[in-house]
C-alpha positions, 0 to 999 in steps of 0.5 A, a space after each residue: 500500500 505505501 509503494 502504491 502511495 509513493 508512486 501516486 505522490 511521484 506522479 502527482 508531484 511530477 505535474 504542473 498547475 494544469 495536469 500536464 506532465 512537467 519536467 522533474 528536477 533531480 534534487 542535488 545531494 547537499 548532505 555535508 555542505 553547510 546550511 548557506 551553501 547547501 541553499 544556495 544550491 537547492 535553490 539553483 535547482 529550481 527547488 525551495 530550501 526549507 531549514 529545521 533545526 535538529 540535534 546531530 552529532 555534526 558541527 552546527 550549520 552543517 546539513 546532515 539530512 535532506 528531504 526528499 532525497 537526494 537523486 529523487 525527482 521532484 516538480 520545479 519549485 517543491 520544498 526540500 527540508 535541510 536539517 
């Protein structure tokens, strides 16, 4: 049932204001990159960085997850969480 969830969310996600098929963008792989950077380069992409703070074991400001993940396609202008 979640593979059927995730292949429907991938093709919706996949589609432009009007239904039609829209140009998936690769979300880059920013893991590792300090915050400023890491935006810098999502937004370079087309796509929309969104910051969460969180505890790690990583030095302050560095990402240490993203969300979707990295490769994943996704629709121009969607949000990838940088943690």
């Amino acid at each position: 049932m979640a593979a059927v969830a995730a292949v429907v969310i991938a093709v919706l996600a996949t589609r432009d204001d009007d239904g039609r098929e829209a140009q998936a963008i690769v979300v880059p792989d920013v893991i590792g990159l300090e915050a400023n950077e890491a935006r810098q380069r999502v937004r370079a992409a087309g796509l929309e960085p969104e910051v969460e703070r969180a505890p790690s074991g990583e030095p302050r400001g560095i990402v240490f997850d993203q969300q979707p993940a990295a490769g994943t396609g996704v629709a121009a202008r969607s949000a990838v969480v940088l943690a």
